[in-house]
NUDRENDREN-560677 format. One record per residue (C-alpha): residue in three letters; x, y negated, z negated. Coordinates in steps of 0.1 Angstrom, whole numbers, plus 2048, in hexadecimal, padded with zeros to 3 digits. Layout:
// residues N
ALAXYZ ...
// end
This chain:
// residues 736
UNK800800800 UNK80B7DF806 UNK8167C97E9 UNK7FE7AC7F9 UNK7E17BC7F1 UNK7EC7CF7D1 UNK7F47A87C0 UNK7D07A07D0 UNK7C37B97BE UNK7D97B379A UNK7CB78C79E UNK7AA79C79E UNK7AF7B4782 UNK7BF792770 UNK7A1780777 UNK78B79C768 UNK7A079F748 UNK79B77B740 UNK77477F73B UNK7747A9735 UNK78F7B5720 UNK77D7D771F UNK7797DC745 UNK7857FF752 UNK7A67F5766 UNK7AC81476F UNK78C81A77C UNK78E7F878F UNK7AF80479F UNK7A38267A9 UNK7858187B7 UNK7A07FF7CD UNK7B68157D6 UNK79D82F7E1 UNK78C8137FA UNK7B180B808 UNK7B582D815 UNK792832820 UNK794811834 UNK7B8818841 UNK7C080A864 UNK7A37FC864 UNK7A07D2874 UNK7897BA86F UNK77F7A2890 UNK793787879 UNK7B079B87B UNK7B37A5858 UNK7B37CA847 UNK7977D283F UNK7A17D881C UNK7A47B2815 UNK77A7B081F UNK7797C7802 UNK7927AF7E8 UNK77B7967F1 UNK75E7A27EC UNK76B7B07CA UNK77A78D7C1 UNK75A77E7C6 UNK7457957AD UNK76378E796 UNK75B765798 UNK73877078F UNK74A77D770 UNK7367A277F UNK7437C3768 UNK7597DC773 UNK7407F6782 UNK7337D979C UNK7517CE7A7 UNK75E7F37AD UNK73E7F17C7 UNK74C7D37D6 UNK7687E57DC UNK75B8037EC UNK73D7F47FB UNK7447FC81B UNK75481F81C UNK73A83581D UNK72982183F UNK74981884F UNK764834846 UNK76085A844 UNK75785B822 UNK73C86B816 UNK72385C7F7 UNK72787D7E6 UNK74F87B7E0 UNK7448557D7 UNK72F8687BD UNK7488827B5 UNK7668687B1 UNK75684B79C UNK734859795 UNK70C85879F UNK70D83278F UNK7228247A9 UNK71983E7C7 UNK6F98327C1 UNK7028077C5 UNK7168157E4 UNK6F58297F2 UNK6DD8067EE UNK6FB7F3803 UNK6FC80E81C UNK6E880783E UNK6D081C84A UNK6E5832860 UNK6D084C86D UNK6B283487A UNK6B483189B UNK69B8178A2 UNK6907FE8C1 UNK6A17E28B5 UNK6B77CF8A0 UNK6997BD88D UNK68A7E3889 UNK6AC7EC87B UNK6B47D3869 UNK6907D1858 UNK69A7F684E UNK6B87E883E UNK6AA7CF82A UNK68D7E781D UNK6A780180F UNK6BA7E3803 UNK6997D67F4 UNK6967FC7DF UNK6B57FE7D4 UNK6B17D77C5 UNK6937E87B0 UNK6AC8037A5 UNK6C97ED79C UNK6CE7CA7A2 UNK6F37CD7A3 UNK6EC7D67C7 UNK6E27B17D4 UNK6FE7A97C4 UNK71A7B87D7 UNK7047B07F5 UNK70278C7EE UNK72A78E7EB UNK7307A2807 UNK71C78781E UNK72C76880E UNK74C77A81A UNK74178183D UNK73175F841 UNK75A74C837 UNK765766850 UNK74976086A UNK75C747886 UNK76D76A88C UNK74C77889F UNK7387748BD UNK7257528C1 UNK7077698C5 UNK70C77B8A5 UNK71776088D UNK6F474D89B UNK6E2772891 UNK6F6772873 UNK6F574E861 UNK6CE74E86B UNK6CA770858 UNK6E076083A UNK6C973D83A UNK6A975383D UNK6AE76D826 UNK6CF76E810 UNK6CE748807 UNK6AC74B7FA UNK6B176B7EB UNK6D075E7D5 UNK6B87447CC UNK69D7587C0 UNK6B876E7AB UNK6C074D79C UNK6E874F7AC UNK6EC7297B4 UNK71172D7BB UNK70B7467D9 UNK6EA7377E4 UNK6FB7157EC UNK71F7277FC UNK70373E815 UNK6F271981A UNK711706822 UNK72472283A UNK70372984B UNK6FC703857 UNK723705861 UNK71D72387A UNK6FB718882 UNK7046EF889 UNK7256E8882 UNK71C6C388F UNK7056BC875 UNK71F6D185D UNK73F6B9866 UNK72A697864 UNK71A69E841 UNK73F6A9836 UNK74F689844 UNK735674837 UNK738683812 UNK75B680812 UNK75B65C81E UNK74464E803 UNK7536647E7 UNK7646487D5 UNK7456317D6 UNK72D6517C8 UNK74465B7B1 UNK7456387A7 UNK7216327A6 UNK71F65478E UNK737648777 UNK71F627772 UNK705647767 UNK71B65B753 UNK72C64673C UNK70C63572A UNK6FD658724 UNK71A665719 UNK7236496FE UNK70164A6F2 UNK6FA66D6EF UNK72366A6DD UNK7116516C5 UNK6F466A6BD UNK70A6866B9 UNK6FF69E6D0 UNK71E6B16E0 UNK7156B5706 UNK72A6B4726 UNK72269A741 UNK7266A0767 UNK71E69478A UNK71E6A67A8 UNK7126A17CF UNK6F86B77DC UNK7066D37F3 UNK7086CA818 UNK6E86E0820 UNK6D56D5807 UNK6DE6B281B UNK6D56BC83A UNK6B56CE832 UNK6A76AC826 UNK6B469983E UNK6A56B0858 UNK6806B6844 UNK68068F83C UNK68C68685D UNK6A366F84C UNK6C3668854 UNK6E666E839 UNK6E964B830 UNK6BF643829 UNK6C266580F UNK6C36547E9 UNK6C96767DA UNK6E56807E4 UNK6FC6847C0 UNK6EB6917A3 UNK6F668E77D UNK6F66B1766 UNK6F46B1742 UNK7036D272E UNK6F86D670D UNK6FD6F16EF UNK6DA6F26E3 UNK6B86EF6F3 UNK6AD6D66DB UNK6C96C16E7 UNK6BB6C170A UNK69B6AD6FF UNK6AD6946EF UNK6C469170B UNK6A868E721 UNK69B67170A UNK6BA66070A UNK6B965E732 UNK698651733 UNK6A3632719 UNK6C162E732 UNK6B162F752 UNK68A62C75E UNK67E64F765 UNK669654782 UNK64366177A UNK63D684783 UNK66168D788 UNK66769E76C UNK6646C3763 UNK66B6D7749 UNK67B6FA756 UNK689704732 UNK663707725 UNK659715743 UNK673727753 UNK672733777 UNK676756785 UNK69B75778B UNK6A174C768 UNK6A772976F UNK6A270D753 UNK6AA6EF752 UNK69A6CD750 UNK6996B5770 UNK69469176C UNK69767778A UNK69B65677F UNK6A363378F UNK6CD62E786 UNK6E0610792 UNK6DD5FA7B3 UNK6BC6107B2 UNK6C762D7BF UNK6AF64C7B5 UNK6C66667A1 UNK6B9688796 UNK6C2692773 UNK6C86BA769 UNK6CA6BF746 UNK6D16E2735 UNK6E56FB719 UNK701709724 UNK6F572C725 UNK6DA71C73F UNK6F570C754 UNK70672F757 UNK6E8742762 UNK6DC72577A UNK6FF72B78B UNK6FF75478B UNK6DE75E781 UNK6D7781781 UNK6F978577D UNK6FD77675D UNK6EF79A750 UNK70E7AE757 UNK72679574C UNK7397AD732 UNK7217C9732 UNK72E7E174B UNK7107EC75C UNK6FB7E873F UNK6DC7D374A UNK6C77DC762 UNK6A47D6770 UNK6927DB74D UNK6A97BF744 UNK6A37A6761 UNK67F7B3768 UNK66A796760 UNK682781774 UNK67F795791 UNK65779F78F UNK65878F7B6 UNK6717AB7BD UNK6567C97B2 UNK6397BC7C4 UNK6507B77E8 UNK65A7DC7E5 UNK6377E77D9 UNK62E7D37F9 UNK6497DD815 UNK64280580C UNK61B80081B UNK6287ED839 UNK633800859 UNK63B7DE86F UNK65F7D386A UNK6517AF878 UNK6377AC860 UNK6517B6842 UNK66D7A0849 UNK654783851 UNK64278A82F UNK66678F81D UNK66E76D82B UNK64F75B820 UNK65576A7FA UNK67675C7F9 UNK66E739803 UNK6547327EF UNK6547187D5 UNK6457217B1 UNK62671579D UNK61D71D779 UNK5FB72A772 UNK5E673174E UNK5D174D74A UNK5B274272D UNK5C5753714 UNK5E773E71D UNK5FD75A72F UNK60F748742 UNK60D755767 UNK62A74A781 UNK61F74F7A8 UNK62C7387C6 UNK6227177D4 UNK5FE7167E6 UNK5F17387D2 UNK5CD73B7CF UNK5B47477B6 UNK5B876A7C6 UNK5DC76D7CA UNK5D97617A0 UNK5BE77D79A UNK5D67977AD UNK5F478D795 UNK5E4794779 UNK5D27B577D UNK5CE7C17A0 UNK5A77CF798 UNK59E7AB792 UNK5AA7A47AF UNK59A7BD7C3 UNK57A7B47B0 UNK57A7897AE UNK55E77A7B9 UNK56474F7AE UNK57E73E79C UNK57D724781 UNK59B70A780 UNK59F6F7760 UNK57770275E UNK56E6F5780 UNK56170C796 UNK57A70E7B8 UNK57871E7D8 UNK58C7417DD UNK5A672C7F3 UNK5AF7117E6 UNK5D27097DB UNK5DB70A7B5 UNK5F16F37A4 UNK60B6F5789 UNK5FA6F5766 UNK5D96FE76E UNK5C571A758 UNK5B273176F UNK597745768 UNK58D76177E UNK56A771781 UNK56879378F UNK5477A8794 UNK54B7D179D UNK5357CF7BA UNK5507B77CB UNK5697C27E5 UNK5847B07F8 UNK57E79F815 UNK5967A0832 UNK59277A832 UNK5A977B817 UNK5C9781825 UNK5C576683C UNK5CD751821 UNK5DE765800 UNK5FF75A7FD UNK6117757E9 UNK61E7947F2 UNK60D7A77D3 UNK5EA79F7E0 UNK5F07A6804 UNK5F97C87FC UNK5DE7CD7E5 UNK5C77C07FF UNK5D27CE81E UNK5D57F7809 UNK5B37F1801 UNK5A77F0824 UNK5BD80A82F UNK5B0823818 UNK58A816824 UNK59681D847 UNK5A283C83C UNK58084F837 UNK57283D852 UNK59084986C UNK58886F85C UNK56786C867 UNK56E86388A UNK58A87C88E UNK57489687E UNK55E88D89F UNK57488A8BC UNK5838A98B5 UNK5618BD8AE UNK5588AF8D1 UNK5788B98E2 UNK5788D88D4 UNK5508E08D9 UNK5568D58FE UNK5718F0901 UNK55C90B8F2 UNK5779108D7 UNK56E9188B5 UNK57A90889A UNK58D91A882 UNK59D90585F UNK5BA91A85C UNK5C790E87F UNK5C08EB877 UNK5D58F0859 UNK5F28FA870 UNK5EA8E0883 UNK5EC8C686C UNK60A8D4860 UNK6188D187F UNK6138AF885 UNK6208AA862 UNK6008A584D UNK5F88B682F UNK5D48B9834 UNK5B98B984F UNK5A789A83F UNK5D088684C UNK5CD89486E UNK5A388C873 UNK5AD869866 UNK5D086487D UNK5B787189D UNK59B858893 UNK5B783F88D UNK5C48428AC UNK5E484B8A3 UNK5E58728B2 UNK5CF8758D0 UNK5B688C8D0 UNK5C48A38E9 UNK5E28AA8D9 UNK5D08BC8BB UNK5B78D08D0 UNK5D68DA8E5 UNK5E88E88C6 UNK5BF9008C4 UNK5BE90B8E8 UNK5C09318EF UNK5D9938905 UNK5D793B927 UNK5E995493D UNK5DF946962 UNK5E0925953 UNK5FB90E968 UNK61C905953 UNK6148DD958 UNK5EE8E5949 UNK5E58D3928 UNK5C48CB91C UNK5B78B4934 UNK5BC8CD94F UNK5A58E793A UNK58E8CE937 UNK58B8C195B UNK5878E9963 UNK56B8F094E UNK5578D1956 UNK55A8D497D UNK5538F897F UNK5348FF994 UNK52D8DB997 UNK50B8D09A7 UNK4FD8AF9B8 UNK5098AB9DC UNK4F58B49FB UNK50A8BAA1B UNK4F78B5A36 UNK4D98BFA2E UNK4E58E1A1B UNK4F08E99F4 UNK4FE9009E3 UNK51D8FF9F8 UNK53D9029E9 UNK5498DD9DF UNK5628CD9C8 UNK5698A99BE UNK58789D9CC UNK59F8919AF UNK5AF8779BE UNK5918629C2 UNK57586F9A8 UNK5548659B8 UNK53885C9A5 UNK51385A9AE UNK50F8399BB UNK52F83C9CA UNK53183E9F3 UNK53E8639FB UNK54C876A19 UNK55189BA1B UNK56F8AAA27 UNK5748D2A2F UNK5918E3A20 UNK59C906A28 UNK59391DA0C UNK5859079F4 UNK5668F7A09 UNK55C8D2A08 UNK5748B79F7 UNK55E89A9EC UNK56C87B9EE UNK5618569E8 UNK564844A0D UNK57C82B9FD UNK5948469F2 UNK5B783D9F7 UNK5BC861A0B UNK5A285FA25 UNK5B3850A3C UNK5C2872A40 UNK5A5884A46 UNK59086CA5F UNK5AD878A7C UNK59F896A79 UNK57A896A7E UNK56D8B8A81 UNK5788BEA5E UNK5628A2A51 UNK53E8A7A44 UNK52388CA3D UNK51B890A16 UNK50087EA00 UNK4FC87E9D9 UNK4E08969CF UNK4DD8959A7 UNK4C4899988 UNK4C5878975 UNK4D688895A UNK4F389A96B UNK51989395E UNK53588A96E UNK55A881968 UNK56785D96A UNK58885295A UNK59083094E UNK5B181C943 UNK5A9805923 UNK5C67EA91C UNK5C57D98FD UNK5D77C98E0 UNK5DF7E38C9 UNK5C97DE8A7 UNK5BD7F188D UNK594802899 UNK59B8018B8 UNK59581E8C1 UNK57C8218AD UNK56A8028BD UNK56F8128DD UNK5638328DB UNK5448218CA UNK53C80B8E5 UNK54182F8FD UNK52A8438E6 UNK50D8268E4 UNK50982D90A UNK503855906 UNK52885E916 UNK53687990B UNK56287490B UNK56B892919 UNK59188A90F UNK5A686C906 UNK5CA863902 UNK5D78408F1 UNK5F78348F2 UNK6078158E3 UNK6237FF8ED UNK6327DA8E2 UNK60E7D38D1 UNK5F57DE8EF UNK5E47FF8ED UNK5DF815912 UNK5BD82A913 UNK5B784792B UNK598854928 UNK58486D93C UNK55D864938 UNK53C87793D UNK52686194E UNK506864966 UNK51384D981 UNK52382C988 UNK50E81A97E UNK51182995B UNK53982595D UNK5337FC963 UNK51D7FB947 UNK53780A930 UNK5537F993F UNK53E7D6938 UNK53C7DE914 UNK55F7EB90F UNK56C7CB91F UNK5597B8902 UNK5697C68E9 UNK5867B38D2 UNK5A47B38E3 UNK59C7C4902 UNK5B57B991D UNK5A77CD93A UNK5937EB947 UNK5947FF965 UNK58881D976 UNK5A382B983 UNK59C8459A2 UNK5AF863997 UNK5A787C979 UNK5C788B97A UNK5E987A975 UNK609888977 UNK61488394E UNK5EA881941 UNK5D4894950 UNK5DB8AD972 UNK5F48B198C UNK5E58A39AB UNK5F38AF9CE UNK61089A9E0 UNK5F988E9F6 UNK5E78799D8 UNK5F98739BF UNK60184F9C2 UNK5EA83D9A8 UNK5CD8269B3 UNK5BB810998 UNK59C8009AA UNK58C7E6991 UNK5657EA98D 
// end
């Protein structure tokens, strides 16, 4: 090993000695030389060893004062996803504690998803899991990024814009939230560098050129509220500080302002040792310098989530510049900097989410919430909605005090604190005023909720819930309503396949083939049929006999097609029945339809509609064709298939095969498929004539999100339904 990065290391172990006597050295240096040789020969795009990503990443969670067990996971967070290593000699090495802080920072390796946003949402919900297990993971995580981001000029434009975006989005806010100032304001600062280094250089520039004027100007603060808080005797420590350069351009962006017309740019922090001190403080400011109404609040009495408290004053301070005023103990100032952190300073992986859990509640209810959602977009969006939000602070009538972000409504409020009063509120009182289920409450309100047992959630409500614990609530509740409802129709479709067929229904081989498709019951597979989610076909295709003269390429749709065409009736060839006829495939006439005939050796008259697409063919040879003319009872069948496109949403199916039945047609078989939101329909219909087809196509057009429908000419098709001949199997869609 090189000395270089053994006296990184040593300043490191130094560094870890000075606030943890006790830490495990040896374990440290196992841990570090284990990750050197896993990561051997190994080159970041910087052009460093890999090895030093993993000192710095260490070095970090040692500034966070981190014990020894975390940091050993900053060491060897990347060895089991980018070296040979395996997470059971992680496990066997330093044991299941650390193997398991390496699992939660290990990507999902095996997914092999469409794209990065699908992947990546994959990430962040194993990331999001292991959080609820052990904190210590975000940790390492929030390290390992503030790493990458110093190191991120090294990449690809393309990827530091993917990159700082993902860092603004998500890691910023989520250091906030975990109450790590420190980290939240580095990701800030780097990602406006990568993102608009422009705006980066000129706020830099323009802070350095006026430092000696601010610092100035604070000192004009300072000094009287330190003399007289001297004079009182209150022992405190007196600081100013300018706002980090994010924080500068966000309100210059929001405000539309531009650097030199934003008043706030310093702000003045006051350390004290007690939190009595911190109200007298605060009264000392206030007899100093005019506070401004309804700018101040009192965090230490009511703390927020991350574990932040402090009190924030803004008052008017010289030449009339506004100033913002932060006063708090010292124990305060060290968890507003590292937050969560502050729980394993010299406990060596003591604390864990018991310990932090009504800091994080937020945490609980986002992976309560991303383990019922399927859509990656929907997650991610929802994860950064949670983060961003702003917090308000709620009473219930017996005073518990109820936290809940900015803009929450009565039934977000009811959902928070029991999630059967939520599913069952019916009004709201605020401060004893009835309010409407949507409107916005506001810090310091009491709310009352009234709930009745015959009330159930509307889906109204998530168009305007705000938090993540009554969306899920909400949106489970209607999915287990669907549920039965998609049983029921499965339960049908299936009967009627199956009745069609003449097959007999046996449970046993429904068991299998639930099992086969995964389910553990019937009742899953009715209720993925009826949902749309398994066609039809594919279950009664898993129930058909076999077939020895039955074509390799047959499925279901062939059997069908065979049993309803057989003997079929209602043509007259010139004058005579009961010749032999068929239905030509490529075409499907339908009473109401103009038809030709055309003889074909062996098999006897080929009906076609006069508009096929192969007739051309068989006009040069006219002996061969025959003058044909419909000839049916009023309640005869016959085959039509139809293509439904539509935006993919949950019933529709359902809705369709509604609208289908209301018009007495039997669906002789179906297949749905779904792709980048729209849903494709196939389905072959019983129906009288065409005039029946329009009528069903009308309705089905009416429905919700119906793009399109169209008859299309041909039963078969060669990946649906049959095999047509060479001669016509190019497909023909004519719009009714």
């Amino acid at each position: 090993m090189e000395e270089r990065y053994q006296k990184q290391f040593r300043e490191i172990l130094n560094k870890i000695v000075d606030y943890n006597p006790n830490a495990d050295l040896n374990f440290l240096q196992k841990a570090f030389d284990f990750a050197y040789e896993a990561h051997k020969g190994q080159i970041r795009l910087s052009g460093e060893p890999y090895v030093v990503h993993c000192l710095e990443v260490a070095n970090i969670l040692a500034d966070l004062k981190l014990d020894y067990i975390t940091i050993s996971g900053g060491l060897l967070h990347d060895v089991v996803e980018d070296t040979k290593v395996r997470l059971d000699e992680i496990e066997e090495n330093f044991g299941a504690e650390l193997a398991n802080l390496v699992n939660g920072l290990t990507k999902i390796a095996e997914l092999r998803l469409e794209s990065r946003e699908d992947r990546q949402a994959g990430n962040f919900r194993k990331m999001l899991l292991s959080m609820s297990q052990d904190l210590r993971v975000i940790l390492i995580k929030f390290a390992d990024r503030l790493h990458n981001m110093r190191t991120i000029e090294h990449l690809p434009r393309k990827s530091q814009v993917r990159i700082a975006r993902e860092t603004l989005e998500v890691y910023a806010p989520l250091a906030h939230r975990f109450g790590i100032n420190t980290l939240k304001s580095q990701l800030e600062d780097l990602s406006l560098k990568a993102l608009d280094n422009n705006a980066y250089r000129e706020i830099e520039n323009k802070v350095v050129l006026k430092r000696e004027e601010r610092e100035a100007r604070l000192q004009t603060v300072i000094e009287p509220i330190q003399k007289e808080l001297a004079r009182l005797g209150i022992k405190t420590w007196v600081i100013g500080r300018v706002k980090h350069f994010y924080s500068i351009y966000h309100k210059m962006k929001t405000r539309n302002l531009s650097f030199e017309e934003i008043l706030d740019l310093t702000a003045v922090r006051i350390i004290t040792l007690r939190v009595e001190d911190c109200y007298h403080a605060l009264g000392v400011v206030h007899s100093i310098f005019t506070p401004l109404p309804e700018k101040f609040t009192d965090y230490i009495a009511s703390p927020k989530q991350n574990m932040y408290q402090t009190l924030h004053t803004k008052v008017v301070g010289p030449d009339g510049v506004i100033l913002e005023i932060q006063i708090r103990t010292r124990d305060m100032d060290q968890r507003a900097e590292v937050g969560i952190a502050a729980h394993w300073h010299y406990k060596e992986g003591e604390a864990g989410p018991d310990e932090v859990g009504a800091h994080a509640n937020w945490l609980r209810d986002m992976v309560a919430w991303q383990l019922e959602t399927t859509s990656s977009t929907e997650f991610m969006e929802n994860l950064k909605i949670d983060l961003f939000q702003d917090e308000i602070y709620i009473f219930t009538p017996k005073g518990k005090l109820i936290t809940l972000p900015r803009d929450s409504t009565p039934i977000d409020f009811a959902f928070a604190v029991h999630s059967e009063i939520g599913l069952h509120i019916i009004g709201a009182k605020v401060n004893g005023k009835i309010v409407a289920l949507n409107s916005a409450l506001h810090s310091g309100v009491t709310v009352e909720i009234i709930t009745s047992p015959n009330q159930k959630p509307s889906i109204d409500w998530l168009k305007f819930v705000i938090t993540s614990r009554a969306r899920s609530r909400i949106k489970k509740y209607f999915k287990d309503a669907q549920f039965d409802q998609s049983v029921k129709l499965g339960l049908e479709i299936i009967d009627r396949h199956l009745e069609r067929l003449h097959i007999k229904k046996v449970k046993d081989d429904l068991e299998d083939v639930a099992l086969s498709f995964g389910f553990s019951t019937m009742k899953s597979l009715y209720a993925a049929v009826g949902a749309g989610d398994i066609p039809a076909q594919n279950v009664v295709r898993k129930l058909m006999p076999p077939e020895a003269d039955a074509p390799p390429h047959d499925n279901v749709f062939v059997r069908v097609m065979r049993t309803l065409h057989k003997g079929s009736k209602g043509v007259r060839v010139q004058g005579f029945d009961n010749l032999m006829f068929d239905f030509a495939k490529c075409c499907n006439p339908l009473p109401g339809d103009k038809i030709t005939g055309f003889i074909t050796t062996g098999k006897g008259i080929t009906i076609h509609r006069t508009d096929c697409r192969n007739i051309e063919r068989f006009l040069g040879d006219p002996e061969r064709n025959i003058e044909v003319e419909w000839d049916v009872d009023r309640d005869s069948n016959f085959n039509a298939r139809i293509r439904i496109i539509a935006e993919d949403r949950k019933r529709l199916l359902l809705d369709i095969t509604e609208a289908i039945y209301s018009f007495d047609i039997n669906i002789a078989a179906l297949d749905m498929k779904q792709s980048d939101a729209m849903a494709v329909g196939d389905f072959i219909l019983e129906v009288h004539n065409l005039t029946h087809l329009v009528k069903v196509i009308r309705a089905v057009r009416g429905l919700k999100g119906v793009v399109n429908v169209e008859r299309l000419d041909n039963i078969g098709d060669e990946d649906l339904l049959v095999e047509v001949s060479s001669t016509s199997s190019a497909k023909n869609s004519v719009k009714i």
